[in-house]
N, C-alpha and C positions, 0 to 999 in steps of 0.2 A: 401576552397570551393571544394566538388568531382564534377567533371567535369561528363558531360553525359555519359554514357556507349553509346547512341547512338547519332548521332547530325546532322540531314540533313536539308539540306534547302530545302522544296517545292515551285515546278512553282510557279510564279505567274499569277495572273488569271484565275487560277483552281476552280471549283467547289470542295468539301470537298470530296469528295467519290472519284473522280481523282486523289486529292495529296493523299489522302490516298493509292489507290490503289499503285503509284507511289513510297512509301518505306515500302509497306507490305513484298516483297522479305530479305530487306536488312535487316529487323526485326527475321529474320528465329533462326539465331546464338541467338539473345539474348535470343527468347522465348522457346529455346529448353527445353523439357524436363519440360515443363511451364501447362500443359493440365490439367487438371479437378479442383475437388474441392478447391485443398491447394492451388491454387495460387490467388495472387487478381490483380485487377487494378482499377488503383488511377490516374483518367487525371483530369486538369487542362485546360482551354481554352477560351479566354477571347473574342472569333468569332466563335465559332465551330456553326454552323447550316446558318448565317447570310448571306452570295451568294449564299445558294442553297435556302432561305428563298425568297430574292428578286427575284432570278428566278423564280422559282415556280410561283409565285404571278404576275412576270409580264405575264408570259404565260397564268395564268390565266384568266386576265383580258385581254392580245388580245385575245384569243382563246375561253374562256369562263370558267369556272371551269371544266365542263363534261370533256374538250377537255387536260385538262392541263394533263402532264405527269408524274404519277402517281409512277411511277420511281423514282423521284425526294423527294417525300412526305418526308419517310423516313429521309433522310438526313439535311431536317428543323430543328430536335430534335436538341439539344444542347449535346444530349447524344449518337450521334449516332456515333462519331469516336471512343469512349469507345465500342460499342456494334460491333463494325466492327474488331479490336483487339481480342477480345475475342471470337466473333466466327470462326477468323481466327485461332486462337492456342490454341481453345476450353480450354479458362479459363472457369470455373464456380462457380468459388469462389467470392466472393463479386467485385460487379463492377461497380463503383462509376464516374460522371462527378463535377466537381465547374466550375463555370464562373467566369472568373476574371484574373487578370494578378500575380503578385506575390504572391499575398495573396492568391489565387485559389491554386497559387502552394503550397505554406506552408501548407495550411488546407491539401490537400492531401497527401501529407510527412509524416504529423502529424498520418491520419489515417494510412496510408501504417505501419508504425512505429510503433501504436498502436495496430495490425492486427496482426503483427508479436510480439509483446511481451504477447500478451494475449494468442496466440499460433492459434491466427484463422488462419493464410498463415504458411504455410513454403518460399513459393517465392511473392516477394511485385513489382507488376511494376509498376513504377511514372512515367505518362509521361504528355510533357504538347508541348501543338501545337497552335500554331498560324498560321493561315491560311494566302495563299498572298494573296497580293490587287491589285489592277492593272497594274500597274509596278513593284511593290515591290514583292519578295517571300514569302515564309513564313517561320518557321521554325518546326520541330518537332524533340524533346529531350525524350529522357526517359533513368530508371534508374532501374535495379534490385536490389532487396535488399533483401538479406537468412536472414534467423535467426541467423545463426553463426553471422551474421556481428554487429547485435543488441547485441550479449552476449558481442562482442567485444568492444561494444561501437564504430565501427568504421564507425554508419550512424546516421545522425543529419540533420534532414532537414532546420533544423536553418541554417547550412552552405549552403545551396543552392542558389545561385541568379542567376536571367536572367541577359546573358550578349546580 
């Protein structure tokens, strides 16, 4: 099993744009050098949009829709901690969300994987996030992956599991 390249746990009871912001810093090292077209990302997320979805909505409903904060919208998307990566390390190479727990993860490995041997990335970033819950944290892992690593045979997403 390759272990994450990155592994933090996020607050719990965070809105998704909060923990996000919260380990976009400590992302800096892995995404270096990461910017434009060759590079991709591959997240995985089996909650991504779902507390800032309920918020929204309840705001909306005491407040009214006109009144609700519009700030928030955004972050409903299922796809929006993908889009929040990438515009932070100005990927722009294909940038992909699944929903789902393991399997979300695999499918994206798979593409990451398949990205990199057809020669669409030179750099592949797998990350996958679960967001916390109200007592509980969350977590957010990700993984680079070059094409050197692919000739080597030394990236299998088969081997990945959440621990």
């Amino acid at each position: 099993m390759r272990a994450a390249d990155i592994d933090v746990i996020l607050p719990s009871n965070a809105l998704e744009r909060d923990a996000m912001e919260s380990v976009l810093d400590r992302l800096a090292t892995l995404f270096e050098g990461a910017a434009g077209e060759r590079s991709g990302l591959y997240l995985a997320s089996a909650d991504a949009g779902n507390a800032t979805t309920q918020r929204f909505w309840a705001d909306a409903l005491a407040a009214g829709v006109a009144l609700a904060n519009p700030e928030l919208f955004p972050w409903c998307l299922a796809n929006a901690p993908c889009a929040a990566l990438a515009r932070r390390f100005v990927i722009t190479g294909p940038n992909f969300t699944w929903r789902g727990g393991e399997d979300a993860l695999q499918a994206a490995w798979h593409a990451a994987e398949s990205a990199l041997e057809r020669d669409r990335v030179d750099h592949a970033f797998v990350v996958f996030v679960e967001f916390g819950k109200l007592d509980l944290p969350g977590r957010f892992q990700s993984w680079r992956l070059r094409k050197q690593d692919i000739r080597r045979g030394e990236v299998s997403g088969a081997a990945v599991l959440l621990s």
